[in-house]
mmCIF file of the N, C-alpha and C atoms, coordinates in Angstrom:
data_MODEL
# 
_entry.id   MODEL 
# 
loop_
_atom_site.group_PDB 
_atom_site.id 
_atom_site.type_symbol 
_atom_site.label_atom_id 
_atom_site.label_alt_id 
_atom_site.label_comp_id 
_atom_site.label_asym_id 
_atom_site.label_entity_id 
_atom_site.label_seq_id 
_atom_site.pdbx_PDB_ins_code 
_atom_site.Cartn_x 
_atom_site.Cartn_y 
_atom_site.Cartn_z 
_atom_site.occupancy 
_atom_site.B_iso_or_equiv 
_atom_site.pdbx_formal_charge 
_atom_site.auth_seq_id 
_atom_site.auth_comp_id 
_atom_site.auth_asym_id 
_atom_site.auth_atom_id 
_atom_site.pdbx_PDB_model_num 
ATOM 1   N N  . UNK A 1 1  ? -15.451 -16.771 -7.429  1.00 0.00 ? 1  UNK A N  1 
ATOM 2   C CA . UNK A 1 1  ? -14.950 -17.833 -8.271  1.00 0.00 ? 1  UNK A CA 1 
ATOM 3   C C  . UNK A 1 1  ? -13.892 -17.224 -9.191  1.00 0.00 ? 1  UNK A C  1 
ATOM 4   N N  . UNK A 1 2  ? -12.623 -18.081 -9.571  1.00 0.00 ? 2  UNK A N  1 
ATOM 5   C CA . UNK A 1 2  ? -11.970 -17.409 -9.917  1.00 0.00 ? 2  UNK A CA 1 
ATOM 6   C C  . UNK A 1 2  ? -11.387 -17.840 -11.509 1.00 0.00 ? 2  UNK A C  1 
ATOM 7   N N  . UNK A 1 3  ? -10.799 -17.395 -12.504 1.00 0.00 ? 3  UNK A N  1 
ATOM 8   C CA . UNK A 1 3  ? -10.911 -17.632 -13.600 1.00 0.00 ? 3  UNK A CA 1 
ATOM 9   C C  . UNK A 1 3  ? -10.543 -18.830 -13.766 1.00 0.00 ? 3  UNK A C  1 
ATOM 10  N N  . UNK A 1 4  ? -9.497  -19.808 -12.929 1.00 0.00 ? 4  UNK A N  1 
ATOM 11  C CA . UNK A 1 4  ? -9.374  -21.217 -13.243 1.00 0.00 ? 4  UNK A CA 1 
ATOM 12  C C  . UNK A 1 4  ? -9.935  -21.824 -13.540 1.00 0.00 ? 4  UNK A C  1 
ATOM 13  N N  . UNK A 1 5  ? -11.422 -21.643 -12.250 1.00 0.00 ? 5  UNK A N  1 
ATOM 14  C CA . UNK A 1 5  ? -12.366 -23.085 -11.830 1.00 0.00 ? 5  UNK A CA 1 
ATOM 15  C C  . UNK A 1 5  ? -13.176 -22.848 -12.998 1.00 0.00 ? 5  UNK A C  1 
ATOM 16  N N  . UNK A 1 6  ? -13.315 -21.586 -13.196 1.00 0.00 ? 6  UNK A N  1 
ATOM 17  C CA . UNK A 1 6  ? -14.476 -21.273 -14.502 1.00 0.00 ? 6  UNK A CA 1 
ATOM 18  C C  . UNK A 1 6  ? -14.141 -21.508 -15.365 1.00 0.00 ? 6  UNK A C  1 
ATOM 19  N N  . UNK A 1 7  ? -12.454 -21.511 -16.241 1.00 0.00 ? 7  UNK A N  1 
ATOM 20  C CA . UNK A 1 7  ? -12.497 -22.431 -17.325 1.00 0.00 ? 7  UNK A CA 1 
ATOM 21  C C  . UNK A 1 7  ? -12.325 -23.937 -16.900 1.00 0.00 ? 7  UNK A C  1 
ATOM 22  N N  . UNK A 1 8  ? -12.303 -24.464 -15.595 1.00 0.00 ? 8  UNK A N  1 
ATOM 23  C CA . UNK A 1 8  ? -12.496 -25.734 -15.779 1.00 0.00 ? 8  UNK A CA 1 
ATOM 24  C C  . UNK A 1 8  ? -13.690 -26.397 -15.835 1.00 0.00 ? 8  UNK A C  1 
ATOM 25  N N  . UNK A 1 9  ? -14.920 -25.588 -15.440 1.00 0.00 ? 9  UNK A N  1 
ATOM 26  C CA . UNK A 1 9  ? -15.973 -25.877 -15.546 1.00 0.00 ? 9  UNK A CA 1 
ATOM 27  C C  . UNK A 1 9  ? -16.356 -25.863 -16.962 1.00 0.00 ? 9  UNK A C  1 
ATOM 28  N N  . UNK A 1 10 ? -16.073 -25.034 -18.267 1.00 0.00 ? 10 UNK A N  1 
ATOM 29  C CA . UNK A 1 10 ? -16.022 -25.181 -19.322 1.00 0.00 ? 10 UNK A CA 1 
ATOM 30  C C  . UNK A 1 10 ? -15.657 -26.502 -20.081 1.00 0.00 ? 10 UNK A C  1 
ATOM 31  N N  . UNK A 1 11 ? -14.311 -26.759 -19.610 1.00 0.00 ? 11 UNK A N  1 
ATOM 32  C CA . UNK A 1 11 ? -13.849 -27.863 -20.105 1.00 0.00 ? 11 UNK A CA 1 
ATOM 33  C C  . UNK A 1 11 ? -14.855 -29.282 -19.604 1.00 0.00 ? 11 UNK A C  1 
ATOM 34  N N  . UNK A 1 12 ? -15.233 -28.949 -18.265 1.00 0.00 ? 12 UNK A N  1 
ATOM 35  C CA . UNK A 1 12 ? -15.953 -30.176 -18.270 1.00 0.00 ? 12 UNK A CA 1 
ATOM 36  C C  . UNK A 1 12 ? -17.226 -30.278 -18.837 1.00 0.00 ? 12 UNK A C  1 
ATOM 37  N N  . UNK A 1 13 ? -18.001 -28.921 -19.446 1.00 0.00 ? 13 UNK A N  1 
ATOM 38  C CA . UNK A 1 13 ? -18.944 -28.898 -20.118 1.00 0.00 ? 13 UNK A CA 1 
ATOM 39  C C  . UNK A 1 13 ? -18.784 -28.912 -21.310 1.00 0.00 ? 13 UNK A C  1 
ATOM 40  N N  . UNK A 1 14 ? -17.645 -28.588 -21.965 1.00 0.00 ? 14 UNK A N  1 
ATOM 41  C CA . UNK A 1 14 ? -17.300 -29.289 -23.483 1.00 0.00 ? 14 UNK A CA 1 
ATOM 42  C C  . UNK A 1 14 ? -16.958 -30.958 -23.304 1.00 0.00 ? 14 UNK A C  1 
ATOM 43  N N  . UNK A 1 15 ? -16.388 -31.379 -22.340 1.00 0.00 ? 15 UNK A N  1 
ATOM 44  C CA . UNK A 1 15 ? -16.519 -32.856 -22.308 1.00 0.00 ? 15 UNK A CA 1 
ATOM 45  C C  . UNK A 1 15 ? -18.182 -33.758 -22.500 1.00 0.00 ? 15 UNK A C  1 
ATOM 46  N N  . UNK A 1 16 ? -19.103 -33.016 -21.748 1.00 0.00 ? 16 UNK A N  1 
ATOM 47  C CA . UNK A 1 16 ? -20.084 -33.489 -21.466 1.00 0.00 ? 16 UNK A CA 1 
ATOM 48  C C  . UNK A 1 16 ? -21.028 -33.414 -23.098 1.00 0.00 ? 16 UNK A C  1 
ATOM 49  N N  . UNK A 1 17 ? -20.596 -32.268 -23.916 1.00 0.00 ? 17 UNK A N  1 
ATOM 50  C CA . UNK A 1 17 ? -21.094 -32.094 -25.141 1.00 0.00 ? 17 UNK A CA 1 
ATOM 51  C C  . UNK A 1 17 ? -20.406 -33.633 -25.577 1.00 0.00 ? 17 UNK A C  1 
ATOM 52  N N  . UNK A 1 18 ? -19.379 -33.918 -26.024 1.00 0.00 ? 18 UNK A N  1 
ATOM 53  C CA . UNK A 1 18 ? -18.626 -34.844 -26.874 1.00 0.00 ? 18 UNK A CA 1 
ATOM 54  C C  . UNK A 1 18 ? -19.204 -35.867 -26.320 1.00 0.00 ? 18 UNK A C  1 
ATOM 55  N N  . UNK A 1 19 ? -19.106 -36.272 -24.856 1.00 0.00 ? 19 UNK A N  1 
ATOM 56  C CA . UNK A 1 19 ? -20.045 -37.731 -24.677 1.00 0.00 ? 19 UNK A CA 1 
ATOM 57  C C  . UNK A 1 19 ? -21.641 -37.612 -24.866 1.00 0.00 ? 19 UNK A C  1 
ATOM 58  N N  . UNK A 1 20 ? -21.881 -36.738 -25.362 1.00 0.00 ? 20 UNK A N  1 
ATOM 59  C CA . UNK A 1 20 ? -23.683 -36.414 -25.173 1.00 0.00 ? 20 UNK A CA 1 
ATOM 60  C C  . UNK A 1 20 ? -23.853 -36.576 -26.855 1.00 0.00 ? 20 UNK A C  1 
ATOM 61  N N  . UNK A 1 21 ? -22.778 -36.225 -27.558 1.00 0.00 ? 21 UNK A N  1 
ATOM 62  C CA . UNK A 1 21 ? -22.781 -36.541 -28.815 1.00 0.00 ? 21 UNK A CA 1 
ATOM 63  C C  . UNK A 1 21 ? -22.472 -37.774 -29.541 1.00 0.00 ? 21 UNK A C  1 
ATOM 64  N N  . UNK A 1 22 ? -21.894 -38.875 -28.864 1.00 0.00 ? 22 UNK A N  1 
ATOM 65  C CA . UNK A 1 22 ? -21.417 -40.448 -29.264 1.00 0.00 ? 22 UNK A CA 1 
ATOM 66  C C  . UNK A 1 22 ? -22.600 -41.021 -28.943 1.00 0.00 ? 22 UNK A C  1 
ATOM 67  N N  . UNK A 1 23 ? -23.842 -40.304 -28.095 1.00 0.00 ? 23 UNK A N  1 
ATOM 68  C CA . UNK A 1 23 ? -25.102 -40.762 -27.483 1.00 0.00 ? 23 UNK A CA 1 
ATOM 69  C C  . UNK A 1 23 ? -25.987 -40.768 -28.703 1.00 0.00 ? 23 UNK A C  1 
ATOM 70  N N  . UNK A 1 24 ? -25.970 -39.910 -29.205 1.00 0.00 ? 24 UNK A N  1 
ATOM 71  C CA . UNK A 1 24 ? -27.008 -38.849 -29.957 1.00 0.00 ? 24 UNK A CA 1 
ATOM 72  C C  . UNK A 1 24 ? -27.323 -40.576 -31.756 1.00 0.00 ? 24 UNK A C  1 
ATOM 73  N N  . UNK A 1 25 ? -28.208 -40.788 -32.015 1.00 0.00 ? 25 UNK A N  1 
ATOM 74  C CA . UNK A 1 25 ? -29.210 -41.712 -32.653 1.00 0.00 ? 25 UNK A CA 1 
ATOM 75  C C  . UNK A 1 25 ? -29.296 -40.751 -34.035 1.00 0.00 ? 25 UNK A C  1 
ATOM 76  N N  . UNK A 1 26 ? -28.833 -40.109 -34.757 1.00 0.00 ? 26 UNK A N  1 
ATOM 77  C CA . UNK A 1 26 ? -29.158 -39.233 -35.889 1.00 0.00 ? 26 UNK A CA 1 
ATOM 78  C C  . UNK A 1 26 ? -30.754 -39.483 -36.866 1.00 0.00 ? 26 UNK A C  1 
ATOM 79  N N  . UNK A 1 27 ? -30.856 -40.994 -36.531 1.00 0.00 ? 27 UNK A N  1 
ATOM 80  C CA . UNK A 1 27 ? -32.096 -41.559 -37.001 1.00 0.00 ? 27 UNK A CA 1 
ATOM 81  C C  . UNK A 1 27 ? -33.092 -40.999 -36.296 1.00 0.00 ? 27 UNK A C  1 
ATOM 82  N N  . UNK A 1 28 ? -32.462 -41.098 -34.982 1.00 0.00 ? 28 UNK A N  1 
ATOM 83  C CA . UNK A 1 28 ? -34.240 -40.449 -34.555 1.00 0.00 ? 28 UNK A CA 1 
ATOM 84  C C  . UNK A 1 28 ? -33.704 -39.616 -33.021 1.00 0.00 ? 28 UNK A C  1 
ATOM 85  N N  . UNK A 1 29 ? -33.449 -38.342 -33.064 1.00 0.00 ? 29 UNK A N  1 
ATOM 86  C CA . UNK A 1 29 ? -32.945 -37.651 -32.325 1.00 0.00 ? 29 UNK A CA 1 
ATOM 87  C C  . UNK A 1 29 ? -33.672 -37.259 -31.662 1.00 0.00 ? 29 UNK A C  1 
ATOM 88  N N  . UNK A 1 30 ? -35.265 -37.597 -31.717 1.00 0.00 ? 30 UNK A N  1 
ATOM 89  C CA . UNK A 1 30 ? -35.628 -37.078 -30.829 1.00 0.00 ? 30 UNK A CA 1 
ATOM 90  C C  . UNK A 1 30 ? -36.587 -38.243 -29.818 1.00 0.00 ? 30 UNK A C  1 
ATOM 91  N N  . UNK A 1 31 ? -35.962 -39.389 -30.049 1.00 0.00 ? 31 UNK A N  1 
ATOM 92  C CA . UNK A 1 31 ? -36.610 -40.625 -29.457 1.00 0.00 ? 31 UNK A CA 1 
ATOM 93  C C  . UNK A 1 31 ? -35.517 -40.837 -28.266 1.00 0.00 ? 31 UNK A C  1 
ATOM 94  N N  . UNK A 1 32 ? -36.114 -41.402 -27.001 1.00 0.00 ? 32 UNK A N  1 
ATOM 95  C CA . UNK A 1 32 ? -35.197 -42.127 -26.274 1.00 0.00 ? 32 UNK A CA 1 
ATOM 96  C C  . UNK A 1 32 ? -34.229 -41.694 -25.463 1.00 0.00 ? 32 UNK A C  1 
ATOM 97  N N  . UNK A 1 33 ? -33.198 -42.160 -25.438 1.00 0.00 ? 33 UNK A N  1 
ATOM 98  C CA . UNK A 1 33 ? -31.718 -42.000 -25.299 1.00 0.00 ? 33 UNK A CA 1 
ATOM 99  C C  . UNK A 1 33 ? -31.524 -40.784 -26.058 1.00 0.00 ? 33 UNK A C  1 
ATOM 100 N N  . UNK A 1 34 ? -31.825 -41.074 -26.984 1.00 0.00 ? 34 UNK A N  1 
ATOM 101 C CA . UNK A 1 34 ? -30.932 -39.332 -28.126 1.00 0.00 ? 34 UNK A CA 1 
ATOM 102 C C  . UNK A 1 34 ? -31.768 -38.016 -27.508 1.00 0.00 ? 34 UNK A C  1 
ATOM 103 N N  . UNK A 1 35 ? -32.835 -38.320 -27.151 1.00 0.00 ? 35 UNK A N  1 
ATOM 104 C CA . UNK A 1 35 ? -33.320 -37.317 -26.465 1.00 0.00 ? 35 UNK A CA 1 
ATOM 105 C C  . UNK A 1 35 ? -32.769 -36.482 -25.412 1.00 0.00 ? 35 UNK A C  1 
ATOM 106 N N  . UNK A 1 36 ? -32.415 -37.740 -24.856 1.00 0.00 ? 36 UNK A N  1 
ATOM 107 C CA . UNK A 1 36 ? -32.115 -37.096 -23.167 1.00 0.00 ? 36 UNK A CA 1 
ATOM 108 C C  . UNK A 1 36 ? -30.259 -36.546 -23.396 1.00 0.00 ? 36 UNK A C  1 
ATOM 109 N N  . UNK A 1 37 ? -29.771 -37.145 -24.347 1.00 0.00 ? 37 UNK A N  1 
ATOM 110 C CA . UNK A 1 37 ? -28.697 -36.630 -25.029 1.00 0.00 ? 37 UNK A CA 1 
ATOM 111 C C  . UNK A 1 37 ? -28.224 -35.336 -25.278 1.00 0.00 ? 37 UNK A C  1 
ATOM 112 N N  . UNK A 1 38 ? -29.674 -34.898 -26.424 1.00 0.00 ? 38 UNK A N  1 
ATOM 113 C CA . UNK A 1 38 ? -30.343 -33.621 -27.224 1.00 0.00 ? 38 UNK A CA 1 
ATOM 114 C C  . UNK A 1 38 ? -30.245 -32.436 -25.964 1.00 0.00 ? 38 UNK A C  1 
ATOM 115 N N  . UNK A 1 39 ? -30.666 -33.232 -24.851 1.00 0.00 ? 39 UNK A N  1 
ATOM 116 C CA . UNK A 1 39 ? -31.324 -32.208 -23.766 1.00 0.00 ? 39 UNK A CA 1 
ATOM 117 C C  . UNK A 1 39 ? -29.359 -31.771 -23.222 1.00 0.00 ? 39 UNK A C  1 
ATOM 118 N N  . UNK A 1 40 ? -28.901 -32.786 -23.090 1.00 0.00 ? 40 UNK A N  1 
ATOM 119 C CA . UNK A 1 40 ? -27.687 -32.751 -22.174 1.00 0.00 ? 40 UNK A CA 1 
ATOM 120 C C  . UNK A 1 40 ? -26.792 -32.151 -23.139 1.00 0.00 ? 40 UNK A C  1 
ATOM 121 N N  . UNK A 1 41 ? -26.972 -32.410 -24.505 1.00 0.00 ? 41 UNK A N  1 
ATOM 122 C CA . UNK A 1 41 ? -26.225 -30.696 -24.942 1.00 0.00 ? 41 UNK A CA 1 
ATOM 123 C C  . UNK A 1 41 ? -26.661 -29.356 -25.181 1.00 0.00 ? 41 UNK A C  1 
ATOM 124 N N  . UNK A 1 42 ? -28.234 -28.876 -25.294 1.00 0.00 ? 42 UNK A N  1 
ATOM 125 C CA . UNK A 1 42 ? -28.479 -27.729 -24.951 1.00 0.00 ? 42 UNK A CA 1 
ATOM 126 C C  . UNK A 1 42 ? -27.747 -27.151 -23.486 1.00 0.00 ? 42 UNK A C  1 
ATOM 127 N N  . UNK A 1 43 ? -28.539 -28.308 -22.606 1.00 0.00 ? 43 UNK A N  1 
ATOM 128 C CA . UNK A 1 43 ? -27.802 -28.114 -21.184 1.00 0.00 ? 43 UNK A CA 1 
ATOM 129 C C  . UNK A 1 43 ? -26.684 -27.488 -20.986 1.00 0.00 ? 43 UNK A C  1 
ATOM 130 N N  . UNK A 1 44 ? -25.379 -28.114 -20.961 1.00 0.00 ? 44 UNK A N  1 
ATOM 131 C CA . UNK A 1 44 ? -23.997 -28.009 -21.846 1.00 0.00 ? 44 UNK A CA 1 
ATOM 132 C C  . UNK A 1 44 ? -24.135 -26.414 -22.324 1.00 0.00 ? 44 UNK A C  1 
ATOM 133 N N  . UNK A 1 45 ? -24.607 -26.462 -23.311 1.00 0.00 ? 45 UNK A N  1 
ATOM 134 C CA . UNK A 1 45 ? -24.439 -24.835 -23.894 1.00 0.00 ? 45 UNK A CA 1 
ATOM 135 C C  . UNK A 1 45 ? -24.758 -23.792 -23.356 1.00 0.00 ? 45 UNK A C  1 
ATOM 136 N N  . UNK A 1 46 ? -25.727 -24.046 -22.626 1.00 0.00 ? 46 UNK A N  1 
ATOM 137 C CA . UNK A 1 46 ? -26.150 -22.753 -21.848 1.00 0.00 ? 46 UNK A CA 1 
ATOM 138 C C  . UNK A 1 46 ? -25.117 -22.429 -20.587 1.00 0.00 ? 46 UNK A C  1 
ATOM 139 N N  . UNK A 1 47 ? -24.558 -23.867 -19.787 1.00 0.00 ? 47 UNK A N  1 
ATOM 140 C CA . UNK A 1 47 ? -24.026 -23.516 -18.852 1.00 0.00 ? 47 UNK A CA 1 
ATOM 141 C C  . UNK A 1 47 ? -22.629 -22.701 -19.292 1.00 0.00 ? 47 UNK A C  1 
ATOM 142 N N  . UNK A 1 48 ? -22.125 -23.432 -20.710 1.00 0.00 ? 48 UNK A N  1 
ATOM 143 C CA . UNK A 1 48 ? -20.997 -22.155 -21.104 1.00 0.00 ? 48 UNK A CA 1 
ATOM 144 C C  . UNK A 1 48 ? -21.195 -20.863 -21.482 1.00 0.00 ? 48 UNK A C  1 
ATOM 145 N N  . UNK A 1 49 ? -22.331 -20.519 -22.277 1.00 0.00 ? 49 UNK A N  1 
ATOM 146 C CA . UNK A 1 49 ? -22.895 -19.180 -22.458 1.00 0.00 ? 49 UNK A CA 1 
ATOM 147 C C  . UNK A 1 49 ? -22.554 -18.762 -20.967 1.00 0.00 ? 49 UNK A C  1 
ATOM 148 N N  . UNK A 1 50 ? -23.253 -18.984 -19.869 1.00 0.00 ? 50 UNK A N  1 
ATOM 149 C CA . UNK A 1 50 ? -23.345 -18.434 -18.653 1.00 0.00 ? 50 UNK A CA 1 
ATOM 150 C C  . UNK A 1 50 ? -22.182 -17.954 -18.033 1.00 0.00 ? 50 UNK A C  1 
ATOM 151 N N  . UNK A 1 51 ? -21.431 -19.233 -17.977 1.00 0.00 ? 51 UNK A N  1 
ATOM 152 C CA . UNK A 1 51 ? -20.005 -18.515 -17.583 1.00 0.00 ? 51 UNK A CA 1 
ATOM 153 C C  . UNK A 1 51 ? -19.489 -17.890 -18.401 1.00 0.00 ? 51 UNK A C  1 
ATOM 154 N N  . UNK A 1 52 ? -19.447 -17.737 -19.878 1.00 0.00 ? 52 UNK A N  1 
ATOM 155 C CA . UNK A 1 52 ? -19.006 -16.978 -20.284 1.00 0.00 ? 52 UNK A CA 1 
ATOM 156 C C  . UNK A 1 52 ? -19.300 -15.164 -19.968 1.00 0.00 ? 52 UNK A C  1 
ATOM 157 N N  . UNK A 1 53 ? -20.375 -15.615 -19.900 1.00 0.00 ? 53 UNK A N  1 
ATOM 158 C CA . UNK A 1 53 ? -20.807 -13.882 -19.383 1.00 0.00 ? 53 UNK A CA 1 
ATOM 159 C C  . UNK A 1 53 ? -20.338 -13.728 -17.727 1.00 0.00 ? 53 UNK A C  1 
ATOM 160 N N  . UNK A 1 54 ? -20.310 -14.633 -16.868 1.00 0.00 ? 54 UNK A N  1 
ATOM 161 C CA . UNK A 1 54 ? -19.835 -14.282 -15.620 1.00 0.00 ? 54 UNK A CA 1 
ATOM 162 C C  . UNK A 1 54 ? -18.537 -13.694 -15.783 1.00 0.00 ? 54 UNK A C  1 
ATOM 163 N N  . UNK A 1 55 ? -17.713 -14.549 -16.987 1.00 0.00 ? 55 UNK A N  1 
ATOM 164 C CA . UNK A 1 55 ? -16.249 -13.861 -16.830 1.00 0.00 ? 55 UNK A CA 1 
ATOM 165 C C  . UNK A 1 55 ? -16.244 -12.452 -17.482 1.00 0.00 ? 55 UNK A C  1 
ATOM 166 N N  . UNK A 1 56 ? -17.217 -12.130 -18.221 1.00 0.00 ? 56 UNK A N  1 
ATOM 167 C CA . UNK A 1 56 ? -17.480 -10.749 -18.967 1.00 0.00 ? 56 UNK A CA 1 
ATOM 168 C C  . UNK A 1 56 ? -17.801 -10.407 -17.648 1.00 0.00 ? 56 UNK A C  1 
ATOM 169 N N  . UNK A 1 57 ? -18.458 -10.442 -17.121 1.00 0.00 ? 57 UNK A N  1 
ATOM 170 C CA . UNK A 1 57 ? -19.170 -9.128  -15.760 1.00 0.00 ? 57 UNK A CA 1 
ATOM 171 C C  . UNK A 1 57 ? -17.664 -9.514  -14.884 1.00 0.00 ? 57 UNK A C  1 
ATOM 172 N N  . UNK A 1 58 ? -16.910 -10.246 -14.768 1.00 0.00 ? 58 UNK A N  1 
ATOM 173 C CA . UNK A 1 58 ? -16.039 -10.019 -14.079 1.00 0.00 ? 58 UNK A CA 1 
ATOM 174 C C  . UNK A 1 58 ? -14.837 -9.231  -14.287 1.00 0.00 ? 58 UNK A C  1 
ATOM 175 N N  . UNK A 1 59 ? -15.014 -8.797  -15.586 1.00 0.00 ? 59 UNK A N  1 
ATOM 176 C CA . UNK A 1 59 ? -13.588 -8.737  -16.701 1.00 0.00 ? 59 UNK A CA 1 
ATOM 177 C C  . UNK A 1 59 ? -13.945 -6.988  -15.670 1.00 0.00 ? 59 UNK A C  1 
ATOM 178 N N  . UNK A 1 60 ? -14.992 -6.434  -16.601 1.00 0.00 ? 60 UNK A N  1 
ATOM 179 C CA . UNK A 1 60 ? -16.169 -5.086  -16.201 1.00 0.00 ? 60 UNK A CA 1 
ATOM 180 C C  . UNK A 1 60 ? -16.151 -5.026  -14.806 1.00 0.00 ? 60 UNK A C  1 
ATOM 181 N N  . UNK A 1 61 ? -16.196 -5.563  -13.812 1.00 0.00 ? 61 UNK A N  1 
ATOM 182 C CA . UNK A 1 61 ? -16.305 -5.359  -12.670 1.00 0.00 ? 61 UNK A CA 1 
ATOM 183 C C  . UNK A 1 61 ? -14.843 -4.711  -12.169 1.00 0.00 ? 61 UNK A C  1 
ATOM 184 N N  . UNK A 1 62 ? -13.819 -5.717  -12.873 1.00 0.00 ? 62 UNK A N  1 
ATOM 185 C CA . UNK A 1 62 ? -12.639 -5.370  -12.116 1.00 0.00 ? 62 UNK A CA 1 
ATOM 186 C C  . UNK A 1 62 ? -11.884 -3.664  -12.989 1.00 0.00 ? 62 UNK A C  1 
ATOM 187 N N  . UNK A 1 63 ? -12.739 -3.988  -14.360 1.00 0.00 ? 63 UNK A N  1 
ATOM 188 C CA . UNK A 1 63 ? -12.269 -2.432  -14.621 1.00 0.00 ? 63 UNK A CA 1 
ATOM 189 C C  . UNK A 1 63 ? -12.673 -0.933  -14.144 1.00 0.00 ? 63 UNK A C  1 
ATOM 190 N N  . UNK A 1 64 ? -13.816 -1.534  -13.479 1.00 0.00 ? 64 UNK A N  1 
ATOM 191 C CA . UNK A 1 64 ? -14.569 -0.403  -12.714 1.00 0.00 ? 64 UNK A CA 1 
ATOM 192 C C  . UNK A 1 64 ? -14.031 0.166   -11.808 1.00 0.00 ? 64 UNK A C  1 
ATOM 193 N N  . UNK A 1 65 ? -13.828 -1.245  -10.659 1.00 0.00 ? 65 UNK A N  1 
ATOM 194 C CA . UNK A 1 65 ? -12.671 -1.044  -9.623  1.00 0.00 ? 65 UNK A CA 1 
ATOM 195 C C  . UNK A 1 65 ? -11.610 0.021   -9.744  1.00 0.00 ? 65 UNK A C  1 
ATOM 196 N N  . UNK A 1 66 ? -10.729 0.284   -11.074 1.00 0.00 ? 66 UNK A N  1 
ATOM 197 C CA . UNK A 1 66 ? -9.913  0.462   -10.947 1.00 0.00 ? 66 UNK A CA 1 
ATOM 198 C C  . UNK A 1 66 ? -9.634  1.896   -11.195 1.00 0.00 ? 66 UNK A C  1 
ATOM 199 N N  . UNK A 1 67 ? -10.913 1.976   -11.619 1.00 0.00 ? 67 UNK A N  1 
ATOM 200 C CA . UNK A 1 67 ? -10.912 3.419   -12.505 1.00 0.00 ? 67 UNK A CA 1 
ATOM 201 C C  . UNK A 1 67 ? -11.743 4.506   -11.180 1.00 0.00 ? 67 UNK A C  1 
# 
């Protein structure tokens, strides 16, 4: 995978935060709808944490290569 798709996968997981957040009930965040919201931006975060570290082990991989 190559660095494009992986920041586009970002972008679509910062999209998915912003609509998961117009969802989100502040009254009761953890009822309902805001729940499943709650869940779909942890979700969201982890999948960018993740790639973020894929592009770290990739950054490291290719310096290894070279050396």
């Amino acid at each position: 995978m190559n660095r494009t798709i992986t920041l586009i996968l970002i972008f679509i997981a910062l999209g998915l935060i912003t609509y998961n957040v117009t969802l989100l009930d502040f009254n009761a965040i953890f009822e309902g709808d805001s729940l499943i919201a709650a869940i779909g931006i942890v979700a969201s975060l982890c999948a960018i944490v993740l790639l973020l570290i894929f592009m770290t082990a990739k950054k490291i991989e290719e310096k290894v290569k070279k050396s």
